[in-house]
C-alpha positions in Angstrom: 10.1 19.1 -13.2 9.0 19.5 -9.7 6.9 17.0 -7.4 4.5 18.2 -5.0 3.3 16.4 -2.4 -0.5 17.0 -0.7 -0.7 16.2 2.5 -3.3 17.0 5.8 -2.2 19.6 7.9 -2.2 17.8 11.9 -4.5 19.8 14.2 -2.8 20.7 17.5 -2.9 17.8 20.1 -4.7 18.9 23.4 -3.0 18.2 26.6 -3.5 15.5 29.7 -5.3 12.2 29.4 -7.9 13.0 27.0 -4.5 13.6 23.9 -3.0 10.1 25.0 -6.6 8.4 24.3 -7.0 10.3 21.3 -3.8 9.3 20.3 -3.9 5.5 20.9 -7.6 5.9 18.3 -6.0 7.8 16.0 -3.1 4.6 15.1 -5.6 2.1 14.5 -7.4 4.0 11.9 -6.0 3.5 8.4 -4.2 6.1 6.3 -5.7 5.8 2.9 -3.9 4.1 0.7 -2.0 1.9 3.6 -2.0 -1.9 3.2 -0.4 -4.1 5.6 1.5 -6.9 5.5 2.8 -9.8 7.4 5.8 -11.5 5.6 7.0 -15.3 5.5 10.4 -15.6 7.0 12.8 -15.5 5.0 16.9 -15.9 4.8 20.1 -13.7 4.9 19.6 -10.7 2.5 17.1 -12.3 0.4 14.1 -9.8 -0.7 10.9 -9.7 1.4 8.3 -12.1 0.2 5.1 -10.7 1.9 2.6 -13.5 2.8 -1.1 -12.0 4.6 -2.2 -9.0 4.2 -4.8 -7.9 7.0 -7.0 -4.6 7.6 -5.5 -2.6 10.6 -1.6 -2.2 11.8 -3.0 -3.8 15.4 -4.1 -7.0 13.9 -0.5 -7.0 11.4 1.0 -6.4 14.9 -0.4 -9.4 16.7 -0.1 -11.6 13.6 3.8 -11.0 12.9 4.1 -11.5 17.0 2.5 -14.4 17.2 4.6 -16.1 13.8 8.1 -14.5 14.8 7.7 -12.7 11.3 8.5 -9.1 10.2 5.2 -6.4 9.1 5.3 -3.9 5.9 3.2 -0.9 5.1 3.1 -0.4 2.1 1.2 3.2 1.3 -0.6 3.6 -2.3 -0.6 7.1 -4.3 -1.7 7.7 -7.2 0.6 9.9 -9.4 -0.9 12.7 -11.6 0.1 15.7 -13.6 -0.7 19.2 -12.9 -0.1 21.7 -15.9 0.4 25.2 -15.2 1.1 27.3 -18.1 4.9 26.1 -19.0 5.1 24.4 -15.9 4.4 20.7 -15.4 4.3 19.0 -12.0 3.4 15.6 -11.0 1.4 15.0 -7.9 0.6 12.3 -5.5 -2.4 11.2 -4.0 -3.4 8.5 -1.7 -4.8 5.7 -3.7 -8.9 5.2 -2.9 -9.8 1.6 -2.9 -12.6 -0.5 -1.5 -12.1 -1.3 2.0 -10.1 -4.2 3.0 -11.0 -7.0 5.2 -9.0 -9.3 7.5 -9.1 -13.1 6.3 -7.5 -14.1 8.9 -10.4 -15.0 11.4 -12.8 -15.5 8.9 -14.8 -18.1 8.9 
């Protein structure tokens, strides 16, 4: 059985300033399918127990710098099958949810 894997082709980065702005925008906006987490802190090699999950890496970033605490991205795919005559393959694809929202500063 064979797995395939879709995934964007990257467009070739320009040169100068203009690619190192383009490249600090392009990180803050979400893969599809990425969550982040913040964990609680936890002890020795016990597992990860992830605590806040929040929109964008930045704000995951400032949250787990501010608490000392580790951040997880966890990415979402959705896994279907493709037939092909005698051949079956399974894909992935990003998993397309409603967009999230930081709590953290809510109100």
């Amino acid at each position: 059985m064979a797995t395939t894997t879709e995934m964007p082709i990257a467009k070739p980065g320009r040169t100068g300033q203009n690619s190192r702005r383009a490249a600090r925008g392009s990180r803050e906006q979400a893969v599809e399918g990425t969550r982040y987490f913040v964990a609680k802190p936890t002890h020795g090699s016990e597992p990860p127990k992830l605590d806040k999950e929040v929109a964008t890496e930045g704000e995951a970033l400032v949250l787990a710098f501010k608490s000392d605490n580790r951040i997880f991205v966890v990415t979402e795919y959705i896994v279907t099958q493709l037939i092909d005559g005698y051949r079956v393959m399974l894909v992935k694809q990003p998993a397309v949810s409603k967009e999230r929202v930081s709590t953290i500063n809510a109100s």
